[in-house]
Structure formats: structure tokens, C-alpha cells
C-alpha positions as CSV (number, residue, x, y, z in Angstrom):
1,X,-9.9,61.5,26.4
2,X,-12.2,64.1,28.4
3,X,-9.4,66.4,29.9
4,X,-5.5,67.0,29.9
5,X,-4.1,67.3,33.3
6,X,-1.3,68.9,34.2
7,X,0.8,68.3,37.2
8,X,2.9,71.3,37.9
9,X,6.6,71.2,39.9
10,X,7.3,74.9,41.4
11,X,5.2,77.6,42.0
12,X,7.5,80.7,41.9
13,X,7.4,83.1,39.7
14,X,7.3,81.5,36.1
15,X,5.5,78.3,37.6
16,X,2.4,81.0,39.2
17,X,2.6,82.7,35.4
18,X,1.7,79.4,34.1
19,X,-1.5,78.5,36.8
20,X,-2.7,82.0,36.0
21,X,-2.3,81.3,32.0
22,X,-3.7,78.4,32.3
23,X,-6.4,79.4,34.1
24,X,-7.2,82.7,32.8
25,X,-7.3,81.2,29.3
26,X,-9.3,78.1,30.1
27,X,-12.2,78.8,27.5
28,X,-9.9,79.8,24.7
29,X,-7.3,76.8,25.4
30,X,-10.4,74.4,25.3
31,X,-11.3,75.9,21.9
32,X,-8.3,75.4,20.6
33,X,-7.5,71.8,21.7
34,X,-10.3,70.3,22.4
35,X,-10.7,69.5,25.6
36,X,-9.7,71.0,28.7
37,X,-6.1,71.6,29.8
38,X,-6.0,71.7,33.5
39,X,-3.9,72.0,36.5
40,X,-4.6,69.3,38.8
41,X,-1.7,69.2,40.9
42,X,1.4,71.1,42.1
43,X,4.4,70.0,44.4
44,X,6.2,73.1,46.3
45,X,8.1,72.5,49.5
46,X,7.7,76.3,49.8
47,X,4.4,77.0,50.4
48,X,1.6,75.6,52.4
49,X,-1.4,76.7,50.5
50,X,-2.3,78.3,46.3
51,X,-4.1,81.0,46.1
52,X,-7.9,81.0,46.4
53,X,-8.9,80.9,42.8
54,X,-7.0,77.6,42.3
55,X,-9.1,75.6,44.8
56,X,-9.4,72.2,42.6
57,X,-6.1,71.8,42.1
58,X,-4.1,69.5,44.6
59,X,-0.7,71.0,46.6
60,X,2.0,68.7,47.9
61,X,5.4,69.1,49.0
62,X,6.4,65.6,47.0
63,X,6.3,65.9,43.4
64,X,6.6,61.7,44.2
65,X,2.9,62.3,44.3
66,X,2.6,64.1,40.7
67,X,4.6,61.5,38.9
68,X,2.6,58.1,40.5
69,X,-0.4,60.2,39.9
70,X,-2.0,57.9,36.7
71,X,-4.3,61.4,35.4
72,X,-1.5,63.4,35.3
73,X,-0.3,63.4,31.3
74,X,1.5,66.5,31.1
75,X,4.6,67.4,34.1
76,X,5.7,70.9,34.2
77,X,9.3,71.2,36.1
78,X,10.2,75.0,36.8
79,X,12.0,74.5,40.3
80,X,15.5,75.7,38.0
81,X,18.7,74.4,38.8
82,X,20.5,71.4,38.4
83,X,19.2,69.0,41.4
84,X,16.7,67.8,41.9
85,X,15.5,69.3,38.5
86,X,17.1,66.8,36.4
87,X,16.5,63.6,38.7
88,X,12.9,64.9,38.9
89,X,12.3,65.0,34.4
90,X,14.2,62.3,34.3
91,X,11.7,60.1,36.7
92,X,9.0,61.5,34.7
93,X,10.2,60.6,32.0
94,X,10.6,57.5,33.7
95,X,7.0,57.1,34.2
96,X,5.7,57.7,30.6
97,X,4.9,61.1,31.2
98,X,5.4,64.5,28.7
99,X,7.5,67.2,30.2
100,X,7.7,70.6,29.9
101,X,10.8,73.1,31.6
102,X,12.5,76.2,31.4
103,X,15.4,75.4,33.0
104,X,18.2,76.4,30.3
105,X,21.2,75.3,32.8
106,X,19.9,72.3,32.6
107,X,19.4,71.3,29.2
108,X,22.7,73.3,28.3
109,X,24.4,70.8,30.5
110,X,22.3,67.6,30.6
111,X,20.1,67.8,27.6
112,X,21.3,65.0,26.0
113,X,20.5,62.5,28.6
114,X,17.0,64.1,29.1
115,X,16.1,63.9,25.2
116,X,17.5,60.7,24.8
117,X,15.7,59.0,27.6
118,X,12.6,60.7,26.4
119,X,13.3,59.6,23.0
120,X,13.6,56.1,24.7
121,X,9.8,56.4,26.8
122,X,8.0,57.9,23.6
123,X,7.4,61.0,25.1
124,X,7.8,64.4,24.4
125,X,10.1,67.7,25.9
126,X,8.8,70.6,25.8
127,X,11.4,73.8,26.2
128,X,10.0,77.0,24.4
129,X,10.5,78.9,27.7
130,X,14.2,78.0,27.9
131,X,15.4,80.5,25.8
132,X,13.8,84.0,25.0
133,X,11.0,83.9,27.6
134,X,8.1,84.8,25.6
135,X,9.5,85.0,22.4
136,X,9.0,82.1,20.2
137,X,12.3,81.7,19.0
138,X,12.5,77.6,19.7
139,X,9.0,76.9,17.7
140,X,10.1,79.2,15.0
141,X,13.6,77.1,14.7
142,X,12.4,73.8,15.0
143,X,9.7,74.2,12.5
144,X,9.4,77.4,11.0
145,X,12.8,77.5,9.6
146,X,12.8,73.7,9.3
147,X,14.0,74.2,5.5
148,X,16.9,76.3,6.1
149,X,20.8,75.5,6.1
150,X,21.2,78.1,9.9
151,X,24.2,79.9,8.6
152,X,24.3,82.1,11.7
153,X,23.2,83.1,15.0
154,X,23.2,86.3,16.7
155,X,20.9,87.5,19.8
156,X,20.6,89.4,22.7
157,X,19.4,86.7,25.5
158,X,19.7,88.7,28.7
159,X,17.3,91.1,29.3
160,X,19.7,92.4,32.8
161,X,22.8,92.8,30.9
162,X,21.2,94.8,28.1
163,X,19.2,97.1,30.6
164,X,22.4,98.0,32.3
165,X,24.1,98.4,29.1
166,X,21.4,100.3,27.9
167,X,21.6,102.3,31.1
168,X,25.2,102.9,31.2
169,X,24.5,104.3,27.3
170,X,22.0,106.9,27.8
171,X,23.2,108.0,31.5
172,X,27.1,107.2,31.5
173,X,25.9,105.6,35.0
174,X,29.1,103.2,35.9
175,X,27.8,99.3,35.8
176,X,28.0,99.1,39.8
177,X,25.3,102.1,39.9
178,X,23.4,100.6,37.2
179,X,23.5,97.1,38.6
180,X,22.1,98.3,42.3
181,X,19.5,100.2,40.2
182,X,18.4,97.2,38.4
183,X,18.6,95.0,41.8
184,X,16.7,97.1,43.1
185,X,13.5,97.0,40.5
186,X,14.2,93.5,40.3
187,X,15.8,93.3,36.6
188,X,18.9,91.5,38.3
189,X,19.4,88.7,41.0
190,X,20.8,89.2,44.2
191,X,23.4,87.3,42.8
192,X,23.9,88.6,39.0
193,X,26.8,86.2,38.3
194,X,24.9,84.1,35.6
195,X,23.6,87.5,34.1
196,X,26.7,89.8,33.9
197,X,29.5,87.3,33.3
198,X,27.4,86.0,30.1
199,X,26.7,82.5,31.6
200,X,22.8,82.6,30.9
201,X,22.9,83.8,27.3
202,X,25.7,80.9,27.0
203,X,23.0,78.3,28.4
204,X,20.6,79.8,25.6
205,X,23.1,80.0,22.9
206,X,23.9,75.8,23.3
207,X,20.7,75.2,23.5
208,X,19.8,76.9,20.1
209,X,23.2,75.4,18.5
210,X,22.2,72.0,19.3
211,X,18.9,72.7,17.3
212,X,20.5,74.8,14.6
213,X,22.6,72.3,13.6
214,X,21.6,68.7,14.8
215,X,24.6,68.8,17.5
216,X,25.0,67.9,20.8
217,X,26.0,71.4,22.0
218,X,27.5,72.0,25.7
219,X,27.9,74.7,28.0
220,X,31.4,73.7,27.9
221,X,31.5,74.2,24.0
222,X,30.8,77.8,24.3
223,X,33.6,80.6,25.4
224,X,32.1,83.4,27.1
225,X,32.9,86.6,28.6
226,X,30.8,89.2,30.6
227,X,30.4,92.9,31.0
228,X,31.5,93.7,34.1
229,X,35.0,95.1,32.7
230,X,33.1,97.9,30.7
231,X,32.9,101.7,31.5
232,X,30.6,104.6,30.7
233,X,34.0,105.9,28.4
234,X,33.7,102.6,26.7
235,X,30.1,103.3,25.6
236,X,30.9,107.0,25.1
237,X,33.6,106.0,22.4
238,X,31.8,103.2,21.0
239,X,28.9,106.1,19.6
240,X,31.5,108.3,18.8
241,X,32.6,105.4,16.3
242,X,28.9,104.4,15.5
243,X,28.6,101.1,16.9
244,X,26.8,100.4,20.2
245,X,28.1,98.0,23.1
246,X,26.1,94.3,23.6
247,X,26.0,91.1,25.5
248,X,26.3,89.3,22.3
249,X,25.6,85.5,21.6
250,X,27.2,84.9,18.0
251,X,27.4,81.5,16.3
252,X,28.4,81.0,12.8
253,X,28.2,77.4,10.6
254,X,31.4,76.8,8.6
255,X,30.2,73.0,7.7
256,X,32.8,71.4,9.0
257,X,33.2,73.3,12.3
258,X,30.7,76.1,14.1
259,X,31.5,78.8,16.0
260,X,29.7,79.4,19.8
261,X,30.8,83.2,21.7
262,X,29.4,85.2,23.8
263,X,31.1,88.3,24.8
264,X,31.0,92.3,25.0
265,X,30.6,93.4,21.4
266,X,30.5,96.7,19.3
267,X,27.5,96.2,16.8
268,X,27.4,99.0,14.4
269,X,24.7,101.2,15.6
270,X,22.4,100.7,11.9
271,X,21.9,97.5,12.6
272,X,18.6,96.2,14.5
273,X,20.5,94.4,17.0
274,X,22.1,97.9,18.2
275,X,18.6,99.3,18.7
276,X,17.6,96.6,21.2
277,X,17.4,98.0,24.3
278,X,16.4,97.7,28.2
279,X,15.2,94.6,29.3
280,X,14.5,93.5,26.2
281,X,15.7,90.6,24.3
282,X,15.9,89.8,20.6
283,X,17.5,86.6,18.4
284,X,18.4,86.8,15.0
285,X,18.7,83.5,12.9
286,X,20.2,83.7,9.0
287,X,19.3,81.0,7.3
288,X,20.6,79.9,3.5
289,X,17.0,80.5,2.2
290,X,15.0,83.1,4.1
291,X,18.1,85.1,4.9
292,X,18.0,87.0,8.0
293,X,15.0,86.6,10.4
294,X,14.2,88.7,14.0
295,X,12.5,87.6,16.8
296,X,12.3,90.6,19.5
297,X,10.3,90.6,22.6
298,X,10.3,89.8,26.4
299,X,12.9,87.1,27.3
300,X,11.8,86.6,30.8
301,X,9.1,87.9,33.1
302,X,5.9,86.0,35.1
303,X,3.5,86.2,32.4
304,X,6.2,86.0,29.3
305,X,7.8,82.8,30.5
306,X,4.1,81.5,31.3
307,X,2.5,81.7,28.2
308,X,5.8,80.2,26.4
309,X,5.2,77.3,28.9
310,X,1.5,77.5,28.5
311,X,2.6,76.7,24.8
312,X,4.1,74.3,25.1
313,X,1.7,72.6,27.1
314,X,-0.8,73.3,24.1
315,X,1.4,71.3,22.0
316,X,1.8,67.9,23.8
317,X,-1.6,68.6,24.3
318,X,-2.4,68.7,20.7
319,X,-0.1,65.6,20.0
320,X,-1.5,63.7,23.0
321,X,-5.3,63.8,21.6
322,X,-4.2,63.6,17.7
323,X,-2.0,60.4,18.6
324,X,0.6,61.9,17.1
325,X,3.7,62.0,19.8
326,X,6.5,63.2,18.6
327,X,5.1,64.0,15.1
328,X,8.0,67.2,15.3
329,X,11.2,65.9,16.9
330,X,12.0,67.7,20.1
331,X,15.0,69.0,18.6
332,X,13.8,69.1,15.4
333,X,16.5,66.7,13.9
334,X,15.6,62.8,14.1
335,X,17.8,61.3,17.0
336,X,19.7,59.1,14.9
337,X,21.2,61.7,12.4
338,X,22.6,63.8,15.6
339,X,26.4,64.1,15.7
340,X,29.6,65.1,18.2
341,X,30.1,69.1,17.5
342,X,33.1,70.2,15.9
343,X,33.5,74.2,17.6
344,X,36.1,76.3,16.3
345,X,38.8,77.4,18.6
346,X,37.9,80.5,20.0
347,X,42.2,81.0,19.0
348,X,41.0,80.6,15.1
349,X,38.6,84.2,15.5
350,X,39.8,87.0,13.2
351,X,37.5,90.1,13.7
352,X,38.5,94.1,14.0
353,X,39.1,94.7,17.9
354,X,38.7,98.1,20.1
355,X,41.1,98.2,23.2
356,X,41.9,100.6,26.1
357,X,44.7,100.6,27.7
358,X,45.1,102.4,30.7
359,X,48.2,104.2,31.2
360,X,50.6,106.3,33.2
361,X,51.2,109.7,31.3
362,X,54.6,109.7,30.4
363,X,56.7,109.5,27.0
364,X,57.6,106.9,25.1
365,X,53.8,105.1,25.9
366,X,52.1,104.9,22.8
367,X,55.2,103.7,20.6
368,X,55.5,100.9,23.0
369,X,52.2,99.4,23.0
370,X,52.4,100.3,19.2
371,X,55.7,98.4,18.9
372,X,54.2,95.1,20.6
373,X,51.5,95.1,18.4
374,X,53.2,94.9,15.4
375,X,55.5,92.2,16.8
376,X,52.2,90.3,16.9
377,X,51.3,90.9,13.0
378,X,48.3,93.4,14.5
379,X,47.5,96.5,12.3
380,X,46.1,99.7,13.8
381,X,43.9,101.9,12.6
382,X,43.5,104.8,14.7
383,X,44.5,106.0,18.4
384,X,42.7,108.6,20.5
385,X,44.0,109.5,24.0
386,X,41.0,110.6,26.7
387,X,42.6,112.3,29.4
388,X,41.5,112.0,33.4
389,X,42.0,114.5,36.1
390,X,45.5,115.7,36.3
391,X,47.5,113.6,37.6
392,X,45.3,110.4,37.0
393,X,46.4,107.5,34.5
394,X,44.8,108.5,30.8
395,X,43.1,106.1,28.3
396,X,44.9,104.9,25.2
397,X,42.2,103.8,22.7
398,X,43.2,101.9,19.8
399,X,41.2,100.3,17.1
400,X,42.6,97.8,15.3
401,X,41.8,96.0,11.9
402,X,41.2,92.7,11.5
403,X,43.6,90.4,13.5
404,X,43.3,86.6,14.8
405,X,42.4,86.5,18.4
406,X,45.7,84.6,19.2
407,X,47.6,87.4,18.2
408,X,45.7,89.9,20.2
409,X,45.6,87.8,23.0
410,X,49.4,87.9,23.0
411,X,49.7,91.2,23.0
412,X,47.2,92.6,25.4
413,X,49.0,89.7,28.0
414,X,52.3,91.8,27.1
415,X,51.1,95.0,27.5
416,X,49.3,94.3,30.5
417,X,52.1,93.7,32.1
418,X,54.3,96.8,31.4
419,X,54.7,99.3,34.4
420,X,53.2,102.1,33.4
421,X,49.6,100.3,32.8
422,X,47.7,100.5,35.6
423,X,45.1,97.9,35.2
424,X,43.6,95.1,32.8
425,X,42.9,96.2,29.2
426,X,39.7,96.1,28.0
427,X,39.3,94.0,24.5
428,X,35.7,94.2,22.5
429,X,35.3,92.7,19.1
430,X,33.5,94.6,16.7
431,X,30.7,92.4,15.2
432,X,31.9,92.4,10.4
433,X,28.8,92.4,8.0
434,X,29.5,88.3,7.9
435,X,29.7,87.7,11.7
């Protein structure tokens, strides 16, 4: 074989990262595989012509023409979405071909079926870019903690909701400011739904699950919560305690039953996690033997995402010329030692909780929300009333000590609905040394 070719599906932002790796790095790439790794085609239906320093390489608007196209070994797919993203790998797959993708939702959702029919044509998936842009977090799960029993996971996947946390930290800028800011410089979509409400980290967080722990993770299997809820006096109290406020994903391994969150949550501020901040993402894995392991960096961005694709592309590459396809199972597991999760209900979390209630000022407040609490078995440990303007509702703050999250969803339904509370209380877990 003289050549790898490369038939590329989606030239936006990531897919243009990877032409420009691709191309930029040519000489080294060749070096380091063998032969040359070249983009030969691309199908867009959104442009009519590439730029001018990618004059060899073939532009459609049918990616029909990519996968009948008999050179082409190697199909990239970074369109995103669902459809036609999955009917699209899945014909490639089809066809005999490798594929490469980014697209998080879907594996998160319909990874099975896409690793299963490759597992059927004898070809490989390549996903580095799915989770963590350009960090190498999947390569260094798959192989370079291949010997490790993955008692935990713990990361910061969005770099939008930690740079408007991290905004809201340092500037006590409320999140609607922050989020129009980081529209604006183009941190967050137009819509940030996915980003803010925890949805994308949730994609990532399955996705690493199902490696972690040879299961077939969903999206479904994860319970999630966003950010949206939290205000500058949030983050103001949380330092005053010595924790700082993230967009956590947290999965622990019990052996019979793992755990898959993502939500708000107080880290204490010592730990590395806490100092992770803008745009910036960073996964921690502890495994039974190498204990606990960080991987900080980019997690998005044109040339990040690109040369985690660009990677992977490397890889098959690699395999394609040593004959040696599939030589490190795509999810690292074989397929026939894969089994049905077992998640633990989200009802079964004990952890210490922060709360603020707001309230009308007026006696008899306190000893009522302290009253339903204890109804519900749910200790507290200390109380601190912020005042407003005069005549404005105040904040009650309690911290409490470790409770079961079916008790403290009880209560916070209760005292949400006593009339002098004047809107939703906020819950955040606080992450324990074992979380």
C-alpha cells in the first residue's frame, strides 16, 4: 500500500482543523507511518469550493460518493448530530471502511449499534475526539490504564460551563451576563442548552463509563443537572467555606453497581480539580493500581479536536499497513465479555449537601425549615443568613452532613413549597475524599 486516503464528511470547524492537521503535518505523518496519509475527498452540502491549498482533494455534496469511492480506507464523519450522522458510519461501516468521529451524542446514544456492526465488518472506530477535544483521555483509558480496576471517575468536560463558572468566581458577574459574554467570544452556542444544563459532559461521561468498565453505558443511564440555578452568592459562600463550584461528571465502581452524575458540585478548593479553570477541561481517572491520574488540557477548539482526530486517523493508519485491525479493541474490552450496566439509583447517593433557601424575613423561618429537616433524618451543621436590600427576601444557607439524596430530596420539595419561600432552593453536593 503506497498511500492512506482519507475521505472526510463535514468541513466546519473541527472537520477544517483536521484538513489543516493533516496537511500541515504531511512530512512528519509520513515519517511516522509510513506512507502518506491524505485527504482525497470531502462531502459538505455547505460549501461550494475548499480553500486553495487543498486543490487535490475532491469536494462533493454526497458523501454517497466517499463511501463507493474503492481508495478511500479511512471515513472521517464530523457533520455532529444524530441524522444523518449515524445512517452515514453505519453505511461505512457497511462498506468495509474505518471510521473516525467526534460526535459524542452519538455514541452516548447509539454506540452500541455502531461498535457492534463494526465489530461485525472487521473494522475499526476511532473516537479520541469525542471526549476531551485534545486531550488524550480515550487512548490513555483504553490502553494506558489497560491494567487497572477504574475505581472512579471525576472530570470537568465542558470547557463553556467552567468558563462561566470561573467567570461568575472571579467577577461575581450573574450567569446571564457571563453567558452573553461567552456567546459573544464564541465559548458558548447560540443555543447553550447541551452546555449549561450538563447534557454534553453527560454524553462524555457514558462514553468513558462504557470503556471504564466494559458496559454498555447510555445517555439515559446518567442523571444530570446543570448550572443555570447558581448565583454569584453561591460562589461567594462556597470560598468562604473553601470549596469551589463545578460542572462535575463523577462516576464511582462499587462491582456490583456504578454510579454516573453530573451536577453542580462544591470541590474543596485543594484539590486539582478546583483549580481548573476557564475554558479549560480536565479528567481524572483512579485506578486500583496507579491511583489517581490527570489529564488537563483543551476539550474543544479547531485545532484541539483536529489533531485528536488527526490521531486517530494515525492509528487505523498504523493498523491498516501492520495488518493488524483491531489489534486494541475499540473499547478496549473484547466484545464478547461486555455486559448490561447495573447504575445505582441516583435515590441511593449519600454525600454532605449545601442549600439556600430563599426566604421572606419574618419569625419562626429558620425553626421551620430546621424542623422539616429533621423529620427527614437530615443533620445540619451550620446556618448563615445573607441579607438583601431592605425589604427583599434574605438567603438561608444551610450546610448539612452527610444525608441520602432521598431524604434531601423530600425535604427541599417540602420546603419549597411553604409561603414564605420565594423561589426554588438551590441543592449542591459537596464532592467526600472517596467520591
Amino acid at each position: 500500500m503506497d498511500k492512506i486516503s482519507v475521505g472526510l464528511i463535514g468541513f466546519g470547524t473541527v472537520g477544517s482543523g483536521l484538513a489543516h492537521t493533516l496537511l500541515s503535518q504531511h512530512e512528519r505523518l509520513k515519517q511516522k507511518v509510513g506512507v502518506p496519509v491524505e485527504l482525497t475527498r470531502v462531502a459538505d452540502i455547505n460549501i461550494t469550493e475548499l480553500p486553495p491549498e487543498f486543490d487535490g482533494v475532491v469536494l462533493s455534496n454526497d458523501a454517497n460518493d466517499i463511501f463507493n469511492d474503492p481508495e478511500i480506507d479511512i471515513v472521517v464523519e464530523l457533520i455532529g448530530g444524530i441524522e444523518p450522522a449515524k445512517s452515514f458510519m453505519l453505511e461505512a461501516i457497511s462498506k468495509g471502511k474505518h471510521v473516525i468521529t467526534a460526535n459524542k451524542a452519538l455514541l452516548s446514544i447509539h454506540g452500541r449499534e455502531i461498535f457492534e456492526a463494526a465489530v461485525a465488518n472487521n473494522v475499526e472506530v476511532g473516537f479520541e475526539a469525542s471526549v476531551g477535544g485534545g486531550i488524550p483521555v480515550i487512548k490513555a483509558l483504553k490502553e494506558g490504564l489497560v491494567a487497572n480496576r477504574i475505581e472512579a471517575i471525576r472530570g470537568i468536560m465542558n470547557g463553556t460551563a467552567n468558563y462561566i463558572l470561573t467567570m461568575m468566581t472571579e467577577h461575581g458577574t450573574p450567569f446571564a451576563e457571563v453567558l452573553k459574554d461567552a456567546q459573544e467570544k464564541g465559548f458558548a452556542e447560540a443555543d447553550p442548552t447541551y452546555d449549561v444544563e450538563g447534557i454534553d459532559t453527560a454524553h462524555k461521561l457514558a462514553i468513558l463509563m462504557t470503556i471504564a468498565y466494559g458496559q454498555h453505558v447510555h445517555l439515559d443511564d446518567i442523571s444530570v443537572e446543570g448550572i443555570s440555578s447558581i448565583k454569584p452568592i453561591d460562589l461567594e459562600l462556597a470560598k468562604e467555606f473553601g470549596y469551589r463550584i463545578k460542572l462535575l461528571a463523577i462516576s464511582r465502581n462499587h462491582g456490583d453497581h456504578v454510579e454516573g452524575r453530573v451536577h453542580p458540585t462544591m470541590v474543596p478548593q485543594h484539590s486539582m480539580l478546583a483549580n481548573i479553570n476557564g475554558s479549560f477541561n480536565a479528567i481524572q481517572f483512579t485506578g486500583d493500581t496507579v491511583d489517581d491520574v490527570l489529564l488537563y488540557g483543551h476539550g474543544a477548539g479547531m485545532m484541539p479536536t483536529g489533531s485528536a482526530v488527526a490521531a486517530d486517523v494515525v492509528d487505523i493508519a498504523r493498523n491498516i499497513l501492520a495488518s493488524s485491525v483491531n489489534r486494541v479493541p475499540s473499547l478496549s474490552y473484547l466484545p464478547e465479555y461486555f455486559s448490561e450496566p447495573t447504575i445505582t439509583p441516583m435515590s441511593e447517593l449519600t454525600c454532605p449537601y449545601y442549600l439556600r433557601v430563599n426566604v421572606l424575613d419574618k419569625p419562626g423561618v429558620l425553626a421551620k425549615i430546621s424542623g422539616i429537616l429533621g423529620e427527614h433524618g437530615i443533620s445540619i451543621r451550620s446556618v448563615i443568613q445573607k441579607g438583601q436590600k431592605p425589604g427583599e427576601p434574605v438567603h438561608v444557607v444551610l450546610r448539612i452532613h452527610m444525608a441520602s439524596e432521598a431524604a434531601v430530596q423530600k425535604a427541599v420539595a417540602e420546603i419549597d413549597t411553604l409561603d414564605f419561600c420565594t423561589e426554588p432552593t438551590v441543592k449542591i453536593r459537596v464532592l467526600i475524599n472517596d467520591d
